[in-house]
C-alpha positions in Angstrom: -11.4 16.3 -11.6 -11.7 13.1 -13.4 -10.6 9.5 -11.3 -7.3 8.3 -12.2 -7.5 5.0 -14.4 -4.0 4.6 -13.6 -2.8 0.6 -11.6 -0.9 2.7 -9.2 -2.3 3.5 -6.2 -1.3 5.1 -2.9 -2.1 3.0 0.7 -1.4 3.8 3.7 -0.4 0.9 5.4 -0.7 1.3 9.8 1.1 -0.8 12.3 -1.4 -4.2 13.8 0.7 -4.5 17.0 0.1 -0.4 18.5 -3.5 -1.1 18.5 -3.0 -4.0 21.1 -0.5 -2.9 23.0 -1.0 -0.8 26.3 2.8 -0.9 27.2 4.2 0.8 24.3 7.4 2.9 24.3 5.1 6.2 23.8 1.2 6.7 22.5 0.5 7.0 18.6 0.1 4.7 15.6 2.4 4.1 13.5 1.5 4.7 9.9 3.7 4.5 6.5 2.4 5.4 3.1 3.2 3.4 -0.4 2.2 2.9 -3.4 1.0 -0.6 -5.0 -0.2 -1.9 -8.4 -4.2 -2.6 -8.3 -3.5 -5.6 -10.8 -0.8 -7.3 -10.0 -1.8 -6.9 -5.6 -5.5 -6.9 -5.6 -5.4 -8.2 -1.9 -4.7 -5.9 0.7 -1.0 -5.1 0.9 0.8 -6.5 4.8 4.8 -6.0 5.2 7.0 -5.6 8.1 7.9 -2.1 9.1 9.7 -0.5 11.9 7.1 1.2 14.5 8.5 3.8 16.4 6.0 3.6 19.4 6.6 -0.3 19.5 10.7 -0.1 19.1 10.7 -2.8 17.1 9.4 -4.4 13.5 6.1 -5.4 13.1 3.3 -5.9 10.6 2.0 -3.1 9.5 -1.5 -3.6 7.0 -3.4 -1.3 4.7 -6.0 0.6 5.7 -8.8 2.2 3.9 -9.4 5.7 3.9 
């Protein structure tokens, strides 16, 4: 199967704060997927998200996979 040469692709964006924290509500990462536009968001993609291991909004940034 050929590569998409679509903008649109899908990131998984995971939470910054779970990686640093010991003292978190219960173990895990949090980690949402989206989808952004390679043209118009060529850096990677950072916005605030609820973690449910943190209890509380934090930055979550893309990842690679």
């Amino acid at each position: 199967m050929a590569k998409s040469k679509d903008a649109r692709i899908v990131v998984t964006l995971e939470c910054t704060y779970c990686t640093q924290n010991q003292q978190k509500r219960s173990p895990g990462v949090s980690r949402y997927t989206t989808q952004k536009n390679r043209r118009n968001t060529p850096s990677p993609l950072e916005l605030r998200k609820f973690c449910a291991y943190c209890n509380q909004h934090t930055i979550h940034r893309q990842i690679k996979k």
